[in-house]
N, C-alpha and C positions, 0 to 999 in steps of 0.2 A: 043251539043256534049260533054260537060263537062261532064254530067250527064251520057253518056254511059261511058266513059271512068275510073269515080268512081266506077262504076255499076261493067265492067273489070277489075277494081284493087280489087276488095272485092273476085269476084269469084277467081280470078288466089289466093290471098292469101290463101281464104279455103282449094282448090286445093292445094297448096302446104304444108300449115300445115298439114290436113290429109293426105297426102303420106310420111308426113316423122314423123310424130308421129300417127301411127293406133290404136295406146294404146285408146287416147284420145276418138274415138269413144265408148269405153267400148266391153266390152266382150258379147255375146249373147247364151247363152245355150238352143240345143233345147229340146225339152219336147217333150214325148208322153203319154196319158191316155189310158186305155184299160176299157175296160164295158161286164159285165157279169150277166147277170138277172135268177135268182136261185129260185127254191122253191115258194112259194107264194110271193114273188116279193121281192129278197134280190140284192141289187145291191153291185155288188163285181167288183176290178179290182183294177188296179198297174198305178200311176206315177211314169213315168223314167227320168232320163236323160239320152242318151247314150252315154255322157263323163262322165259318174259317179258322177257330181255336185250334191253333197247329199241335199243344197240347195235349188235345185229345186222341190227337191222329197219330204221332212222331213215339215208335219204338213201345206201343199200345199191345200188351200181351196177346192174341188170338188164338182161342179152344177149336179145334178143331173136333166135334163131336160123331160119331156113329150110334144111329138107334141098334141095339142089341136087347132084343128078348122084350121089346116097349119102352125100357128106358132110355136117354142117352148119356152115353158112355166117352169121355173124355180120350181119341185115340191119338193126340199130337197138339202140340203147342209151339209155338213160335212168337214172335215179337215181328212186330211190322217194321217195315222200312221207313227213316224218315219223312217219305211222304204220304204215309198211310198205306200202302200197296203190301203185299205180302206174299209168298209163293212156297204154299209146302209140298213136298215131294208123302207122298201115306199110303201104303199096303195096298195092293190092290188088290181092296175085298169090296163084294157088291155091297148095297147098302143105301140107309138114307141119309145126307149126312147135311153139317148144318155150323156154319163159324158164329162164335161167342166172343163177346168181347164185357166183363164182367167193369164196373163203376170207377173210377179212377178221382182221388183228394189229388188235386196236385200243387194246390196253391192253399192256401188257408182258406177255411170258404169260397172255397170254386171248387168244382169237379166236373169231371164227365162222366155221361149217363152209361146205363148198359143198354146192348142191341144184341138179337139176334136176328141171324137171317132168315132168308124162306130156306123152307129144306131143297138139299139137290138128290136125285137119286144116280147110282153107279152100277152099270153091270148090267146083268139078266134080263135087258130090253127094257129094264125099269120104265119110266114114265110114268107119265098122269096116262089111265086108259082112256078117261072122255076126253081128253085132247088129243089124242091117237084114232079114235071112235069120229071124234069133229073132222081130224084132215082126211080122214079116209072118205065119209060123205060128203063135205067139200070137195074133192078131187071128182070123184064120181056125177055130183052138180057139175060140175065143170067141165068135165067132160059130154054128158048128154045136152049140154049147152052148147058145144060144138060142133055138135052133131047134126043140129039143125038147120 
């Protein structure tokens, strides 16, 4: 019994210093990345913070990832600009591809969070096919709509 009872005094103290100093857990900022695949294969796109922590955003390493074989596969890294914007030049192989931006301590208790994007796909007509499938009978509506 001793030993639950220690067990009880340790939790009830964490419990009570975290509720009365939340400081102490540090601050947490979150992060979002955006991905944009341009031209013969320029990856573009913005880390944010949307509490404005310029920290999070200013010289924030960026993975540049491709799915290879199911997994993904790390093909370029760069460092963002310090406004968060970013612009890599990567292989122009088709593909799905997808920017990482992996948790950042930058202060003593504060960080910024990880984000990843939606995927983008490159090359071979890729796309979503029911959004391809959608504006094609959308168009077709639209057109026998003006036929009338």
């Amino acid at each position: 019994m001793p030993r639950r009872s220690a067990l009880f005094c340790a939790l009830l103290v964490v419990l009570v210093v975290g509720a009365a100093a939340p400081g102490l857990a540090g601050e947490r900022h979150r992060t979002t990345v955006t991905l944009r695949l341009t031209g013969s294969l320029i990856a573009t796109g913005q880390v944010r913070a949307p509490d404005g922590t310029r920290a999070c955003e200013n010289g924030r390493e960026v993975l540049i990832q491709r799915r290879i074989s199911g997994n993904w596969r790390t093909v370029e890294r760069r460092d963002a600009r310090p406004r968060g914007d970013y612009r890599i030049p990567l292989n122009n192989v088709a593909g799905s591809y997808r920017a990482v931006v992996r948790p950042l301590n930058f202060r003593p208790g504060e960080h910024c969070g990880r984000d990843i994007s939606p995927t983008e796909r490159h090359g071979d007509g890729g796309g979503n096919p029911e959004r391809t499938l959608r504006a094609v009978l959308v168009g077709m509506l639209r057109e026998a709509d003006r036929g009338r």
